[in-house]
C-alpha positions in Angstrom: -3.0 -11.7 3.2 -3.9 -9.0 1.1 -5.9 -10.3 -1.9 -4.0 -7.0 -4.3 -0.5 -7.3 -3.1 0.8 -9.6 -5.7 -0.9 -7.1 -8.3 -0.4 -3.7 -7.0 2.8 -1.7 -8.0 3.3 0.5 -5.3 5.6 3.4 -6.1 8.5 4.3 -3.6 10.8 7.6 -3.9 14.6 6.9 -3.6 16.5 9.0 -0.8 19.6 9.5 -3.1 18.1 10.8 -6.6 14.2 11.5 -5.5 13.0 9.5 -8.3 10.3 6.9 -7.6 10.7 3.1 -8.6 7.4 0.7 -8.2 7.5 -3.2 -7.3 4.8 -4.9 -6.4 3.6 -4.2 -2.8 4.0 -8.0 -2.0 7.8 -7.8 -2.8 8.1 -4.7 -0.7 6.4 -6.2 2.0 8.3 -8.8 2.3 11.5 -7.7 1.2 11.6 -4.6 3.1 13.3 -2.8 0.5 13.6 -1.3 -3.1 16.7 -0.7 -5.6 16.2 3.0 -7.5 15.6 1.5 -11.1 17.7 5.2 -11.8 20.8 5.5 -9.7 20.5 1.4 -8.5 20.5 3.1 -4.6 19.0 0.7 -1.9 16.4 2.0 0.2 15.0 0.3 3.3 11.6 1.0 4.1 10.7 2.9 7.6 7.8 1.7 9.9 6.0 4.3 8.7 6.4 3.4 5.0 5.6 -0.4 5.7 2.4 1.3 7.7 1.4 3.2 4.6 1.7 0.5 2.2 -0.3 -1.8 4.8 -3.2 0.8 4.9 -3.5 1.2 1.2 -3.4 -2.4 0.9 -6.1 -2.9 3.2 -8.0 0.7 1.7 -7.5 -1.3 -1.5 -9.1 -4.6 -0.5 -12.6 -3.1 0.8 -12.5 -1.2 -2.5 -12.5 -4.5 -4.2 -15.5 -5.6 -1.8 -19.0 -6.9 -3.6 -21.4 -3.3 -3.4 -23.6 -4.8 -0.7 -20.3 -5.2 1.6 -19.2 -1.5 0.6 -22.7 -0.5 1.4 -22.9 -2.2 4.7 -18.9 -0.8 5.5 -19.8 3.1 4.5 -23.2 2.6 6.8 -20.8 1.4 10.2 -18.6 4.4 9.0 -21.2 7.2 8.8 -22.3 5.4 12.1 -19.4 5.9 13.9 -18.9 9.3 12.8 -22.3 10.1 14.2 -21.3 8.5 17.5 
């Protein structure tokens, strides 16, 4: 489980009136969906929305990593990009 979900208000646009409402990215996670704080429209997430918030989660996470961890994670990176 993601150690910033419970802390992170991720930011969602509403498909009636465009404007964005944020929750934190544990309660979308798990609830699949958002209520426009403006017009009180319920969105449901798509896969590729859940997929998003799952990669910045995780994007998130190594960020909060201890700098020899970072280190040692940009290294295997540059590696691989090498390869």
């Amino acid at each position: 489980m993601s150690l910033v979900a419970a802390v992170v208000q991720y930011p969602l646009p509403c498909a009636e009136c465009k404007s964005y409402t944020s929750r934190p990215a544990a309660v979308i996670r798990d609830e699949r969906k958002i209520t426009c704080r403006v017009c009180g429209s319920v969105t449901r997430l798509s896969d590729q929305q859940l997929e998003s918030l799952e990669r910045t989660l995780e994007h998130m996470n190594v960020c909060g990593l201890r700098k020899d961890a970072l280190e040692d994670t940009c290294k295997e990176a540059e590696e691989a990009v090498a390869d």
